[in-house]
N, C-alpha and C positions, 0 to 999 in steps of 0.2 A: 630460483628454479624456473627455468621451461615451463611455457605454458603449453607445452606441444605432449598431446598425449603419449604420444609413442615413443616419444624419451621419456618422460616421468613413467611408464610402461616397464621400459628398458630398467632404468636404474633403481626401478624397486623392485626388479625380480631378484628369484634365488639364484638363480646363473651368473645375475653381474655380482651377486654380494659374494658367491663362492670363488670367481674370477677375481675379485679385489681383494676377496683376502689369501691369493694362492698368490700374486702378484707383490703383496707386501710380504709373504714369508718369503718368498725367493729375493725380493729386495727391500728390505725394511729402511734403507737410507736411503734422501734423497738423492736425484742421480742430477739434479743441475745443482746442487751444493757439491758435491766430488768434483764434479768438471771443474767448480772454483777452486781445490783443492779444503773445501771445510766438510766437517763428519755432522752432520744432524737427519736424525729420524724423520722418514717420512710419515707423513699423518692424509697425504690425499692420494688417490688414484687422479690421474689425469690422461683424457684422452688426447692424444698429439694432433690426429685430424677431429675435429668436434663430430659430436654423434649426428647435431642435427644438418652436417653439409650433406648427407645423404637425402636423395629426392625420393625417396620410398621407404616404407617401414623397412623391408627387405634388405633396400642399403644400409641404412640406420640399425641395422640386428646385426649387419658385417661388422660396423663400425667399431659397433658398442662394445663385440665379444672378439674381438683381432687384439690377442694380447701383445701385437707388434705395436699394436696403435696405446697403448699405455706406458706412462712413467709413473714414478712414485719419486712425489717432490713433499717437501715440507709445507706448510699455510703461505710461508712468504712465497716461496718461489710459484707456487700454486695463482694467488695473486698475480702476480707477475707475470706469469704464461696466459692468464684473460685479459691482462689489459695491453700485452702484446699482440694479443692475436686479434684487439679491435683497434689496434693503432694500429695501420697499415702504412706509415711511413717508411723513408727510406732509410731510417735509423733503426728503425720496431725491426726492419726484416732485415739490414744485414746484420743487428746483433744475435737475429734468433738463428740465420744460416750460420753464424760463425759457432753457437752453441751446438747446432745440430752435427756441424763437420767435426768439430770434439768428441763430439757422441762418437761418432762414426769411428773413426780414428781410435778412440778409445775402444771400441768393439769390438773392431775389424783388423786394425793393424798392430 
């Protein structure tokens, strides 16, 4: 966990735990196991943009409660979206662009 008070603020409030749990009743599977075509239950909320890229608690409060900024993935895929988003290779980012235009795609068209 964050040493940063106002994420650990953030994600032990009522607001984010009533937002995590309205976000896995409306999607209780994870949504990067469908893009691969497999069915397994989400058990994490995850934020897409991190809480703590915001420079103010005020951004960090947009961040944290923007239910566009949440997926619900399972522990692996969970995994895998942190240590994607601290490999910042040229591999890390076009495989996460190509997950995200599926998203898309999937949503949108």
């Amino acid at each position: 966990m964050s040493r940063n008070e106002d994420y650990r603020r953030l994600i032990t409030s009522p607001a984010w735990r009533r937002l995590r749990t309205q976000k896995m009743a409306r999607c209780p599977l994870c949504e990067d196991c469908l893009l691969e075509g497999r069915t397994r239950l989400a058990t994490e909320v995850h934020h897409v943009t991190p809480i703590e890229r915001g420079r103010s608690a005020e951004e960090m409060e947009k961040l944290a409660f923007d239910a566009h900024n949440l997926r619900s993935l399972c522990e692996k895929c969970h995994q895998n979206a942190h240590k994607m988003s601290k490999n910042r290779g040229k591999k890390a980012i076009k495989e996460r662009n190509g997950r995200e235009v599926r998203r898309f795609v999937k949503r949108w068209l």
